[in-house]
C-alpha positions, 0 to 999 in steps of 0.5 A: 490524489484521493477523493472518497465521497460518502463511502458506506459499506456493510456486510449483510445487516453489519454497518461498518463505514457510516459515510466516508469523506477522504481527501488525500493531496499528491505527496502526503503521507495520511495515518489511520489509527483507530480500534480494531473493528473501526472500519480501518481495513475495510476503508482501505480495500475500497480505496485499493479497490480491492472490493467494489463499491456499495455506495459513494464515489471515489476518485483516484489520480483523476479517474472515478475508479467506481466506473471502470469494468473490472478489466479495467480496474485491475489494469489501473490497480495494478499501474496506480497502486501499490500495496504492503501489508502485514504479511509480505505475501512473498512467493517462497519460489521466486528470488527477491528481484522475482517478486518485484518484477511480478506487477511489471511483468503483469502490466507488460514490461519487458523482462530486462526494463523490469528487472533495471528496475527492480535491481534498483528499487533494491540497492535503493532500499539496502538489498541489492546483495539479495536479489538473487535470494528466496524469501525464506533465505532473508530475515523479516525485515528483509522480506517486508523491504522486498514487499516494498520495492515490489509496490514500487515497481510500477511507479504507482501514484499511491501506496496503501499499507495496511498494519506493514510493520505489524509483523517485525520486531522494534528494530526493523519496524524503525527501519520500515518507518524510516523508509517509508519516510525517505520514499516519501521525501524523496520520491514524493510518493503518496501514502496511506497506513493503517497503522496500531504503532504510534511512532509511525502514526505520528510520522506522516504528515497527518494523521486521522482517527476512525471510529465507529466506520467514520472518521472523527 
């Protein structure tokens, strides 16, 4: 699914990856810990290519993404891809099934294939009562489970997550984990978290360390 070959990126004189090498199969569900200023974040904008390449190659489900034009690039991103992070980047305007349906809107799907969809991304993930309600109308946890649907919604070939439970409390961190882990085994979807909790750097299926901007 992944192929990262010798990433390098630094910002001015600042080194932070030091050659990369990343190999990821369809199905898994790939940890990365790490200290902070270990090149975690950065890895992951470049494999969600989120930012350009400086130097090395990186293939995506079959297609070297480092040559695409950035029109291209944000078609596939936002087809292939999809992200969560710490922050559920929610817009406080729209419903919850709203800010699912947004990728798909964005990639053409009509208004009504999109919101079926939607609607069962959410009564898969325990929200379907909530679909018509705003994000500051939902609790925490509530709010990052939209986050995930809406990364779902384009059936994308990976999830990358960076830090997704950093922000919830014990509970509804065990309650994101577990999902993650039922997407994964039922779905076989792909994922990639970055990660400082240990219960959920432990779940996946392996585990990698950064240290320095390498993998150790």
């Amino acid at each position: 699914m992944i192929k990262a070959n010798n990433i390098q990126y630094a910002y001015g004189n600042l080194e932070v990856l030091k050659g990369v090498d990343l190999h990821i199969e369809k199905g898994e569900f790939v940890s990365i810990v790490g200290a902070s200023g270990a090149g975690k974040t950065t890895l992951l904008q470049l494999l969600g290519t989120l930012d350009d390449m400086q130097t090395g190659s990186l293939i995506i489900n079959n297609k070297e993404v480092n040559k695409l034009s950035q029109k291209e690039l944000a078609k596939f991103r936002n087809k292939e891809i999809g992200f969560v992070f710490q922050f559920h980047n929610l817009l406080v305007e729209f419903t919850a099934l709203e800010n699912v349906c947004l990728p798909a809107f964005i990639a053409g799907t009509n208004r009504k294939k999109a919101e079926e969809k939607g609607l069962a991304l959410l009564e898969l993930l325990g929200l379907s009562n909530r679909a018509n309600h705003k994000p500051d109308e939902l609790s925490g946890g509530e709010q990052q489970r939209v986050a995930v649907a809406r990364a779902l919604i384009n059936s994308p070939s990976i999830v990358l997550a960076d830090e997704p439970s950093g922000n919830l409390d014990s509970k509804n961190a065990d309650e994101l984990h577990n999902l993650f882990l039922k997407l994964n085994k039922d779905l076989q979807q792909t994922f990639v978290i970055i990660t400082h909790n240990k219960a959920l750097a432990n779940l996946g299926s392996r585990k990698l360390e950064m240290k320095d901007g390498k993998i150790i």
